[in-house]
DSSP file (Angstrom, degrees, kcal/mol; ACC not computed):
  #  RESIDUE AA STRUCTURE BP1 BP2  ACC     N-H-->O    O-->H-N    N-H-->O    O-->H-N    TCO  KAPPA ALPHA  PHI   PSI    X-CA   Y-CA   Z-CA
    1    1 A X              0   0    0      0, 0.0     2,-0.4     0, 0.0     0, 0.0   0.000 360.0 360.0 360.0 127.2  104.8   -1.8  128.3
    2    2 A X        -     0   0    0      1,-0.0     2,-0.2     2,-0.0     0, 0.0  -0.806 360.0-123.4 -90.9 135.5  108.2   -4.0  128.2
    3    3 A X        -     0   0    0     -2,-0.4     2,-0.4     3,-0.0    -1,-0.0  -0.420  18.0-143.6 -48.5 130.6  108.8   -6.9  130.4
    4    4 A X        -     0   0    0     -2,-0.2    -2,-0.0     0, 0.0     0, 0.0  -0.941  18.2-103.5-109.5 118.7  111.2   -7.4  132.5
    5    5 A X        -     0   0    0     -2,-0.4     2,-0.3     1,-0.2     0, 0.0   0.090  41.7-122.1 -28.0 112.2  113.4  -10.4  133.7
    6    6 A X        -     0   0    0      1,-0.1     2,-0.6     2,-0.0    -1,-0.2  -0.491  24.3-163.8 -81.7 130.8  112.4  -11.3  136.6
    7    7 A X    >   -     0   0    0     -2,-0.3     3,-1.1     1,-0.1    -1,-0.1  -0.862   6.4-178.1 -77.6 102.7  115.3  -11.3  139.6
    8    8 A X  T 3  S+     0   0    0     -2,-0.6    -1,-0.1     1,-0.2    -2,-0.0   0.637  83.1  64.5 -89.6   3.6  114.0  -13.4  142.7
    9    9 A X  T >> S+     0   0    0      3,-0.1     3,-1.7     2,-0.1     4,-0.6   0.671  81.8 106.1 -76.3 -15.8  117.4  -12.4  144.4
   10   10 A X  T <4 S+     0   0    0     -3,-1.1     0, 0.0     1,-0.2     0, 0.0  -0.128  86.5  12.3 -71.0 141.2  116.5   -8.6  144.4
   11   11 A X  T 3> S+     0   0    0      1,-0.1     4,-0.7     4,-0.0     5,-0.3   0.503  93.4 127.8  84.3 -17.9  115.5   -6.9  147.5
   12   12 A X  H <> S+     0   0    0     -3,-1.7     4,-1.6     1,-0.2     3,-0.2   0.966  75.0  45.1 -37.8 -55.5  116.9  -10.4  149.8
   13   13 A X  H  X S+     0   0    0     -4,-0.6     4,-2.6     1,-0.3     5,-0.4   0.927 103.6  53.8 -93.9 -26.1  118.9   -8.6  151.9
   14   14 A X  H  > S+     0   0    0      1,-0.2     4,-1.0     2,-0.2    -1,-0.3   0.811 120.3  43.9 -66.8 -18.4  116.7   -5.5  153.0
   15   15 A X  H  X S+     0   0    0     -4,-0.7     4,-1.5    -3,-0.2    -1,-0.2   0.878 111.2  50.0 -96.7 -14.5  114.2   -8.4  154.0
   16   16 A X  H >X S+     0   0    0     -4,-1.6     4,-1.0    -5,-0.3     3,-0.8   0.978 120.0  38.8 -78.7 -54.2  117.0  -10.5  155.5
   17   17 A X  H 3X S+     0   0    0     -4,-2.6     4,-2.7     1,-0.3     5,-0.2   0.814 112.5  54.6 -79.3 -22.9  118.1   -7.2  157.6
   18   18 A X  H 3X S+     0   0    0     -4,-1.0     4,-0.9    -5,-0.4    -1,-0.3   0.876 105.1  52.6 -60.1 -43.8  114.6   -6.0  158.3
   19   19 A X  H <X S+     0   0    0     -4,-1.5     4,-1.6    -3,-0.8     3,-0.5   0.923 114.7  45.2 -47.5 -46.4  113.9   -9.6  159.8
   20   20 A X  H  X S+     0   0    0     -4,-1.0     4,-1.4     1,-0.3     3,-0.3   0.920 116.2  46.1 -72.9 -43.2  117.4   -8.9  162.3
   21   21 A X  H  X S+     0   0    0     -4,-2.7     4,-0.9     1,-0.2    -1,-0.3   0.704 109.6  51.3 -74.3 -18.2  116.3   -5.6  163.1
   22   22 A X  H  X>S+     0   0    0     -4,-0.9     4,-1.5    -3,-0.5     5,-0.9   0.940 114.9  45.8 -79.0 -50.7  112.6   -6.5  163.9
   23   23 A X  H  <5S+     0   0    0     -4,-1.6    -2,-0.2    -3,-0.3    -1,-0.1   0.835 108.0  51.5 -65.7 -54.7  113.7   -9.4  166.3
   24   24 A X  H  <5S+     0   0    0     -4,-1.4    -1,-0.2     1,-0.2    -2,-0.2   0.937 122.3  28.0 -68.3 -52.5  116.3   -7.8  168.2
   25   25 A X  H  <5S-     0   0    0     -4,-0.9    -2,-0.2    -5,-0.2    -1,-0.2   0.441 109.3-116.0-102.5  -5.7  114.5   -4.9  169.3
   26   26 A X  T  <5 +     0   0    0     -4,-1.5    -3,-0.2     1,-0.1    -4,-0.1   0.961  58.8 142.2  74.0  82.1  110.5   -6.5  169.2
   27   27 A X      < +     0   0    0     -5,-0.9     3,-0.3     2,-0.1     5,-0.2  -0.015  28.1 115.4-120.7  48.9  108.6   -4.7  166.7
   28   28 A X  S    S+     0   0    0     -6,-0.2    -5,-0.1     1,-0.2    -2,-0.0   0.320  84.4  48.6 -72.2   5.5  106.7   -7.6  165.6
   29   29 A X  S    S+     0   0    0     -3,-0.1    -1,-0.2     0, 0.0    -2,-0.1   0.736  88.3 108.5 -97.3 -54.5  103.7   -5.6  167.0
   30   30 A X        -     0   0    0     -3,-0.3    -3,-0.1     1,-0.1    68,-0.0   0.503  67.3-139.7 -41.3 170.3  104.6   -2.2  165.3
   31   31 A X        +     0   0    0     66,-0.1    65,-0.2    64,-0.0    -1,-0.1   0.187  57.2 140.2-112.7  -1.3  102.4   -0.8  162.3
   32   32 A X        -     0   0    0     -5,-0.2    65,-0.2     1,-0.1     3,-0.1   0.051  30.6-177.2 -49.7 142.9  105.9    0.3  160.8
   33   33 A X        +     0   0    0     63,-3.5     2,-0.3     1,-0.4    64,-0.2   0.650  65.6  30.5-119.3 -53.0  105.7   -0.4  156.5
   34   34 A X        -     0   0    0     62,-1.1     2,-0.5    60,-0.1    64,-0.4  -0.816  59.0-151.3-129.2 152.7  109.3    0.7  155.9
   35   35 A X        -     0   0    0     -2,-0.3    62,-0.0    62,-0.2    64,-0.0  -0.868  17.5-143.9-107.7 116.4  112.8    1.1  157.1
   36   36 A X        -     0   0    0     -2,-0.5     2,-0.1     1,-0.1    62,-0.1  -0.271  31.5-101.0 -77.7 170.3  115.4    3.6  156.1
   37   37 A X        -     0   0    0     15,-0.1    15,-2.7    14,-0.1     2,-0.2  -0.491  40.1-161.3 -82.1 154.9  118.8    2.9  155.8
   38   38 A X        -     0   0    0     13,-0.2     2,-0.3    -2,-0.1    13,-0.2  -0.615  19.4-158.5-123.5-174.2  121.2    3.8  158.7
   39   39 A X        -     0   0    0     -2,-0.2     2,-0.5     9,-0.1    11,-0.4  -0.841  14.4-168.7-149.1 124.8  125.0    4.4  159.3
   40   40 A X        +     0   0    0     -2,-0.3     9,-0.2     9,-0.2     2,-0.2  -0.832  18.0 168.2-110.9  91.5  125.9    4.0  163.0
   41   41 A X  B     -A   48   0A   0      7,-1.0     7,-3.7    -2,-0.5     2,-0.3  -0.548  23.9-147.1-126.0 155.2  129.4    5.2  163.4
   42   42 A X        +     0   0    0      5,-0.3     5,-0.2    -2,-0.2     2,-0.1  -0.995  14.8 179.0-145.8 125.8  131.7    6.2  166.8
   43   43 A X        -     0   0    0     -2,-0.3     5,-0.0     3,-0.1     0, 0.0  -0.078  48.8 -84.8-115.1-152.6  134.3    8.9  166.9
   44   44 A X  S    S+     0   0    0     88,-0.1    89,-0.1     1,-0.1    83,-0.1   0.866 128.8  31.4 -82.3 -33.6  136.5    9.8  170.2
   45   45 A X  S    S+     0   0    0     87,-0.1    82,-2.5    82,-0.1     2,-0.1   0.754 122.5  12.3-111.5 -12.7  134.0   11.9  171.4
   46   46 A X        -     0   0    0     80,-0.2     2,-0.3    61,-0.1    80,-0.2  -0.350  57.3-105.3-128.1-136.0  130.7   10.4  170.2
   47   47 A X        -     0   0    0     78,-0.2    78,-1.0    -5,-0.2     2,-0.4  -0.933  37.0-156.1-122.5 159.8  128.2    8.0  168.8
   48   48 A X  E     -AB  41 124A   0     -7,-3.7    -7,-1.0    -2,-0.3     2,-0.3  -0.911  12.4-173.4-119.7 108.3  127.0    8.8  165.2
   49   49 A X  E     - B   0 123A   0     74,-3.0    74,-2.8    -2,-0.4     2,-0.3  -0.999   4.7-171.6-117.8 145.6  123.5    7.7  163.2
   50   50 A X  E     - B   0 122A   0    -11,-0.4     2,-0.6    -2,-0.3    72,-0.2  -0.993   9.1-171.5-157.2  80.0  123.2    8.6  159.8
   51   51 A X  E     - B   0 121A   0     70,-1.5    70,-1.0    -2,-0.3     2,-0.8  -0.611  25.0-137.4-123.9 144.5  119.5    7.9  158.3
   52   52 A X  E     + B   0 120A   0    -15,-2.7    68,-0.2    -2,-0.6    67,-0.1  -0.516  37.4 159.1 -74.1 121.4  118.5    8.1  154.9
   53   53 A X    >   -     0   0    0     66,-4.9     3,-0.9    -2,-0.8    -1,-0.1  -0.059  18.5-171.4-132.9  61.8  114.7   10.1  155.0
   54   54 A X  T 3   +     0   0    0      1,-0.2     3,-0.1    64,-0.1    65,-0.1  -0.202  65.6  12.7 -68.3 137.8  113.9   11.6  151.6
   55   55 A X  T 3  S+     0   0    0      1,-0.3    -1,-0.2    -2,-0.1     2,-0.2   0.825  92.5 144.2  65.9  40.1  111.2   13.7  151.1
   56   56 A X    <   -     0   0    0     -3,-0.9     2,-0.7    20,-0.1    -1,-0.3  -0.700  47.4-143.4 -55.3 125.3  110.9   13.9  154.4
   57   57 A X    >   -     0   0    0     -2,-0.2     3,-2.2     1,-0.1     4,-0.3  -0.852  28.0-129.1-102.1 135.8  109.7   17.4  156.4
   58   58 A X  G >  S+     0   0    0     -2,-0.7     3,-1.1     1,-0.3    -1,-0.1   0.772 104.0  71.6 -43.9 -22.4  111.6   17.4  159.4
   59   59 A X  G 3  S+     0   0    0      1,-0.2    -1,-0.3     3,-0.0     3,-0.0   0.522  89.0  60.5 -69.0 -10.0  108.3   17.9  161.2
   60   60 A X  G <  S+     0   0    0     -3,-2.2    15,-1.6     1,-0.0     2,-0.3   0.350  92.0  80.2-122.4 -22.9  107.3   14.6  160.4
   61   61 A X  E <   -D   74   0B   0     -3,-1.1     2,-0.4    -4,-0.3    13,-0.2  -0.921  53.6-168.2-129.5 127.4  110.3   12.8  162.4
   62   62 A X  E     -D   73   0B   0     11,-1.7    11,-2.8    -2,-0.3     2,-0.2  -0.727   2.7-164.5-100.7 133.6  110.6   12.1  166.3
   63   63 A X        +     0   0    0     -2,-0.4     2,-0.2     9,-0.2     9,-0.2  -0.677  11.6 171.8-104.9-174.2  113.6   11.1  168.1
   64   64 A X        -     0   0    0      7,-0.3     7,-1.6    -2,-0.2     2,-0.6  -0.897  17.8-160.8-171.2 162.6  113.6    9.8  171.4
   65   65 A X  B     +E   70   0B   0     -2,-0.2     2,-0.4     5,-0.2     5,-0.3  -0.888  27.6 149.2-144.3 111.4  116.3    8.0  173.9
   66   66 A X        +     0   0    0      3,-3.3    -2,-0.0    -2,-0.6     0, 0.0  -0.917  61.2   6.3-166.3 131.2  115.1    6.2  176.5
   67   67 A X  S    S-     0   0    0     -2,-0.4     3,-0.1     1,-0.2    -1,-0.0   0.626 131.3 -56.0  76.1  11.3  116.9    2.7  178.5
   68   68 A X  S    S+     0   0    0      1,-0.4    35,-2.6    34,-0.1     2,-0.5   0.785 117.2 124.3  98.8   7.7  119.9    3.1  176.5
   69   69 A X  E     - F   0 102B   0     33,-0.2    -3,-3.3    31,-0.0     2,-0.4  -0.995  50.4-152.5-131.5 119.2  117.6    2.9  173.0
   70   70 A X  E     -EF  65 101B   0     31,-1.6    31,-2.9    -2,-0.5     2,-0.4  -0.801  19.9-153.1 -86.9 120.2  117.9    5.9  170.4
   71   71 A X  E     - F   0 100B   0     -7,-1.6     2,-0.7    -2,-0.4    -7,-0.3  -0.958  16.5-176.2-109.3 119.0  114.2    5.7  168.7
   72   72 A X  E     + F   0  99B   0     27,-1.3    27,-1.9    -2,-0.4     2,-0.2  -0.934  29.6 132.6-128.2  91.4  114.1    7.2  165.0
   73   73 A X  E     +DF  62  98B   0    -11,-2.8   -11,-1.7    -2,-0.7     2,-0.4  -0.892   6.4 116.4-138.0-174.0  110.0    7.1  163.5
   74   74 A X  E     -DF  61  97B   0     23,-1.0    23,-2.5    -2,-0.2     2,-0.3  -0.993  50.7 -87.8 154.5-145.5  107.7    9.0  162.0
   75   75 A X  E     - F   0  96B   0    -15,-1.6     2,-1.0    -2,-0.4    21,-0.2  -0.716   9.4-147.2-174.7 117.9  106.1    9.0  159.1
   76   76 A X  E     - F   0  95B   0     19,-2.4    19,-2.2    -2,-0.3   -20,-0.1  -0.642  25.7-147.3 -98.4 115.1  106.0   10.0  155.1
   77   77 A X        -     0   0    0     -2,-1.0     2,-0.3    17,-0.3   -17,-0.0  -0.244  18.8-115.0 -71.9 163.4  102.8   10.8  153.8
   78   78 A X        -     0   0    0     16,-0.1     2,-0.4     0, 0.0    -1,-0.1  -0.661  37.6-110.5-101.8 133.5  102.1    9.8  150.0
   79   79 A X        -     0   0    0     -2,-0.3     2,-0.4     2,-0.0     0, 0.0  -0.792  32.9-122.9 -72.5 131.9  101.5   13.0  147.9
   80   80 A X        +     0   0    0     -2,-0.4     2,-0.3     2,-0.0     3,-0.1  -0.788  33.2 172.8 -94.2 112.9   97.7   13.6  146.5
   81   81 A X        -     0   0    0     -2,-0.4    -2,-0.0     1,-0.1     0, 0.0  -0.944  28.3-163.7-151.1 145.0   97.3   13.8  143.4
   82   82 A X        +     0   0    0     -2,-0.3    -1,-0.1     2,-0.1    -2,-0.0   0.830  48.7 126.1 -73.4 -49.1   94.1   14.0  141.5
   83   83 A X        -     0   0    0      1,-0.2     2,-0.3    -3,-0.1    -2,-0.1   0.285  67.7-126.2 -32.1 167.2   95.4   13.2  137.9
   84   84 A X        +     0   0    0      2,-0.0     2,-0.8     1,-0.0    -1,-0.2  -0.280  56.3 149.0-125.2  47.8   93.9   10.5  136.0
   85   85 A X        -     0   0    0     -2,-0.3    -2,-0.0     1,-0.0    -1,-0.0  -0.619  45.4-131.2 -92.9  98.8   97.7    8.5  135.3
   86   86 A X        -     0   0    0     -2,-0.8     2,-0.9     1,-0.1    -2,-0.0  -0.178  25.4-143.9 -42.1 120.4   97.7    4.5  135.0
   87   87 A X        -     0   0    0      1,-0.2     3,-0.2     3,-0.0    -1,-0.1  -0.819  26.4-179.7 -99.2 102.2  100.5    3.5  137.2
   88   88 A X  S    S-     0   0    0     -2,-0.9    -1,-0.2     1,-0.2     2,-0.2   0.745  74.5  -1.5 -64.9 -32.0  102.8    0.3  136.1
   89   89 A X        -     0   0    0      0, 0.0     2,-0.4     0, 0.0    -1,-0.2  -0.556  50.3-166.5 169.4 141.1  105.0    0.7  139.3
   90   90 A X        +     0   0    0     -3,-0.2    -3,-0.0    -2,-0.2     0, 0.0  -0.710  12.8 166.3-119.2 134.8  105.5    2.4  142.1
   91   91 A X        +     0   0    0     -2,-0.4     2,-0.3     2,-0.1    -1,-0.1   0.731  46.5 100.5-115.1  -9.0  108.7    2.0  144.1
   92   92 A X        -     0   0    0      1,-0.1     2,-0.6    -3,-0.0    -2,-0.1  -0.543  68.3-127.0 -95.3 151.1  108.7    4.8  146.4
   93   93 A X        -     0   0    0     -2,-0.3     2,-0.2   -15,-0.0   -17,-0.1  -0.639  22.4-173.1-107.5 140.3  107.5    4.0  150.1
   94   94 A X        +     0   0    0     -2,-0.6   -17,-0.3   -61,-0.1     2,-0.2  -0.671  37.6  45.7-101.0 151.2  104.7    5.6  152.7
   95   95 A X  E    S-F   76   0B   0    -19,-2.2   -19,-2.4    -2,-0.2     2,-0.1  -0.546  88.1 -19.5 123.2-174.5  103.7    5.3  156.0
   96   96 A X  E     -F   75   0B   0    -21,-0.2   -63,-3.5   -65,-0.2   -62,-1.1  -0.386  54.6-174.6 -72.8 142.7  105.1    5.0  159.4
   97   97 A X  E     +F   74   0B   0    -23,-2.5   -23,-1.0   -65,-0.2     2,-0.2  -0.803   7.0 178.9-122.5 170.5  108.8    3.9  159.8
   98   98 A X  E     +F   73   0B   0    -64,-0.4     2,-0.3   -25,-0.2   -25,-0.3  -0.550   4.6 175.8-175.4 110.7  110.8    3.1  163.0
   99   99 A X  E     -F   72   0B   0    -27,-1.9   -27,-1.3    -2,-0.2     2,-0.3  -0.924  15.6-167.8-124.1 149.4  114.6    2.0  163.2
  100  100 A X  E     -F   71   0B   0     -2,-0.3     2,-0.4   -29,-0.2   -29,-0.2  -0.923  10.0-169.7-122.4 129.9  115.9    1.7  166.6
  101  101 A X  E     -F   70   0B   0    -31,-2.9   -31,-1.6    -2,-0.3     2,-0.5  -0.884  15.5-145.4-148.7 125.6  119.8    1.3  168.1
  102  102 A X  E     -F   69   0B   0     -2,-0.4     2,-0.3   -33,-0.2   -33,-0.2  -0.678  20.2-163.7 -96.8 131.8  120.7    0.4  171.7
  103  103 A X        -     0   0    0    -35,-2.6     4,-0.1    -2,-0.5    -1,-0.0  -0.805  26.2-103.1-129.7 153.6  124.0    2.2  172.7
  104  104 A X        -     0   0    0     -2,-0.3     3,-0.2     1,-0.1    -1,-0.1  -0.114  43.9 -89.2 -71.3 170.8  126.0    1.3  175.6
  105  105 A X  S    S+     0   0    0      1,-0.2     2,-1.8     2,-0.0    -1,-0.1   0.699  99.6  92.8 -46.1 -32.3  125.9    3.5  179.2
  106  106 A X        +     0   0    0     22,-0.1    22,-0.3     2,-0.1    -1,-0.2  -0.106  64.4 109.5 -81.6  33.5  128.5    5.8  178.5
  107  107 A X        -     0   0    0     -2,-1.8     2,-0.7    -3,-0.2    20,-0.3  -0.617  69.4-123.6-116.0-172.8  126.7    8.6  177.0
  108  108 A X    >   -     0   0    0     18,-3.5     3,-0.6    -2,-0.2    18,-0.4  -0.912  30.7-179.9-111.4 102.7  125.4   12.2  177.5
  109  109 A X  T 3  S+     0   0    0     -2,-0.7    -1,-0.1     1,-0.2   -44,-0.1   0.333  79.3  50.4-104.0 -15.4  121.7   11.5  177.0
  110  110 A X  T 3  S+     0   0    0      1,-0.1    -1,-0.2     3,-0.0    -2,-0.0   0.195 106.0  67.0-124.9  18.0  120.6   15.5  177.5
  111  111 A X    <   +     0   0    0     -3,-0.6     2,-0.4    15,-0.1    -2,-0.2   0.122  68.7 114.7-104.4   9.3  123.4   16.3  174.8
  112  112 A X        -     0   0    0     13,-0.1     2,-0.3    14,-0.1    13,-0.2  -0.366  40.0-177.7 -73.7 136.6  122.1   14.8  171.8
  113  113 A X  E     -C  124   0A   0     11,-2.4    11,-5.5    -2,-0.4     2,-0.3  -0.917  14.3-147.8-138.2 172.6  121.3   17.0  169.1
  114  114 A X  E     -C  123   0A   0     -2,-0.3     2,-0.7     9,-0.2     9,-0.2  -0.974   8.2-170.5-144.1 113.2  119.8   16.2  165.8
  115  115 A X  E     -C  122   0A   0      7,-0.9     7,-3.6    -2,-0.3     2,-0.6  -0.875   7.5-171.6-128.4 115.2  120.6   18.1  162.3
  116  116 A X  E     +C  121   0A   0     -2,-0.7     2,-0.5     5,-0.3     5,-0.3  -0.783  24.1 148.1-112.4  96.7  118.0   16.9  159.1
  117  117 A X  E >   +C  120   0A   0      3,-1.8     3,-2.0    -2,-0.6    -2,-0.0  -0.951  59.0   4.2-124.6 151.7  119.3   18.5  155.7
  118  118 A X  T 3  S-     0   0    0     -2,-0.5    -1,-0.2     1,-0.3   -65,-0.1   0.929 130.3 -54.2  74.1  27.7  119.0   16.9  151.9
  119  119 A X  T 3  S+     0   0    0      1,-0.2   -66,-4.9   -63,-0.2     2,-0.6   0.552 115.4 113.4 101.6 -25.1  117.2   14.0  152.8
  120  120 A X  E <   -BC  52 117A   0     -3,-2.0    -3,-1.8   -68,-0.2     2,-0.4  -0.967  49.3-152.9-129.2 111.5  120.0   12.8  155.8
  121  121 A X  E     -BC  51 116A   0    -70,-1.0   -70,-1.5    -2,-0.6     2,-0.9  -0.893  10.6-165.1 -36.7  90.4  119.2   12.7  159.2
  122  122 A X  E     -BC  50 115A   0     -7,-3.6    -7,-0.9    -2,-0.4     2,-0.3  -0.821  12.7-175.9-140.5 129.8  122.0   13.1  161.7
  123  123 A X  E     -BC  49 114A   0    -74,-2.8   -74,-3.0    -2,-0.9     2,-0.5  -0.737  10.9-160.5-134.9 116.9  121.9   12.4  165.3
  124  124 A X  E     -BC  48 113A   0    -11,-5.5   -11,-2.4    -2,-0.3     2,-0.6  -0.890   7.3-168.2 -99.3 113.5  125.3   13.3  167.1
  125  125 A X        -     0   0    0    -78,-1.0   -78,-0.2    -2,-0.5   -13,-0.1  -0.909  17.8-144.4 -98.4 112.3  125.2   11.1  170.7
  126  126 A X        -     0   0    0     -2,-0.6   -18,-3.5   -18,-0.4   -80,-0.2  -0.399  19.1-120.2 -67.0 142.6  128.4   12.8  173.0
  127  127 A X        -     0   0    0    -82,-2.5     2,-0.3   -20,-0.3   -20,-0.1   0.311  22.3 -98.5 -48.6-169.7  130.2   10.4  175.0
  128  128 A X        -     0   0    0    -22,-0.3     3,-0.4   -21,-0.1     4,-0.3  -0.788  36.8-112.8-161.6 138.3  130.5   10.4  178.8
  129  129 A X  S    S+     0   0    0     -2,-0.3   -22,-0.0     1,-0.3   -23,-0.0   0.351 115.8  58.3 -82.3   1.3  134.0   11.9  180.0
  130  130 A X  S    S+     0   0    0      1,-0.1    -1,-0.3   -24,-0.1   -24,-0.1   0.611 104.4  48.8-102.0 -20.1  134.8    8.0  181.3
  131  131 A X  S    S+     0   0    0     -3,-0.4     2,-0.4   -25,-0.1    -2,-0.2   0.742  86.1  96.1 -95.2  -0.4  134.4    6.5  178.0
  132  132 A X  S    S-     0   0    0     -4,-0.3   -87,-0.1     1,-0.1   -88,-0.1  -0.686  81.6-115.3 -97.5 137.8  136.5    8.8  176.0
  133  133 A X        -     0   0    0     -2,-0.4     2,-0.2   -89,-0.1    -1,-0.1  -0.086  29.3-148.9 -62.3 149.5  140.0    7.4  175.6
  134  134 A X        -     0   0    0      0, 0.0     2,-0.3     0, 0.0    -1,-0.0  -0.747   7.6-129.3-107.1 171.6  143.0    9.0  177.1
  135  135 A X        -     0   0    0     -2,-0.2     2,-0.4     0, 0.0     0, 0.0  -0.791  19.0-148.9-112.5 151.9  146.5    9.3  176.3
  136  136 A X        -     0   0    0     -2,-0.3     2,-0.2     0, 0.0     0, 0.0  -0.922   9.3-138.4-108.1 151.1  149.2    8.5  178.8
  137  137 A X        -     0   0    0     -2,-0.4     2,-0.2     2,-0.0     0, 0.0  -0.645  13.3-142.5 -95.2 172.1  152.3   10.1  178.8
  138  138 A X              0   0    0     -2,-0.2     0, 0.0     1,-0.1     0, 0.0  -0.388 360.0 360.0 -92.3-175.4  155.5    7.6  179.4
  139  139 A X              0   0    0     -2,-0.2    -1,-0.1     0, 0.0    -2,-0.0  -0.053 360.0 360.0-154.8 360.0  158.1    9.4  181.6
């Protein structure tokens, strides 16, 4: 087996943002073990999240929208497997997950739809005909 140099900076900031995200929203209670990454993005007409879930069955992941809070959990089982293989280290992560983002009033809350292919989650929230900008004409 080779040694490796150890980095104590690695992995800082997924714990730094895991702290912000835990705090803001309370889930110092949760059983959650991991967080995927997200992308939150806003077009004219919606809101956008973008969640990394590989090896993920779509069956596996609930959404849910309730107080203005888009709820993203579930949960990735470990694969079973019987073989008799000494593991030196294992990086990929199991168990229940749960990232949360609170989105302002202005949405269509019984238009959200939800599309999982390749690994990517992505959860389309429409706007509300008052928040989308308009153009004026001059005259």
């Amino acid at each position: 087996m080779k040694l490796m140099k150890l980095n104590p900076y690695r992995g800082l900031t997924s714990d730094i943002d895991r702290f912000f995200n835990d705090f803001s929203l309370g889930l110092w209670d949760s059983d959650t073990v991991w967080y995927p990454t997200a992308d939150l993005t806003e077009t004219d007409d919606a809101y956008e999240v973008h969640a990394e879930l590989p090896g993920m069955k779509k069956d596996d992941i609930k959404i849910s929208f309730h107080n203005n809070i888009l709820s993203i959990n579930g949960e990735k089982k470990q694969e079973k497997k019987t073989d008799k293989k000494n593991y030196h280290r294992v990086e990929r992560v199991y168990g229940k997950f749960e990232r949360c983002f609170r989105l302002p009033d202005d949405v269509k809350s019984d238009e959200i739809k939800a599309k999982y292919k390749n690994g990517v989650l992505v959860v389309t929230i429409p706007k509300s005909e008052k928040a989308k900008p308009i153009e004026i004409d001059v005259s």
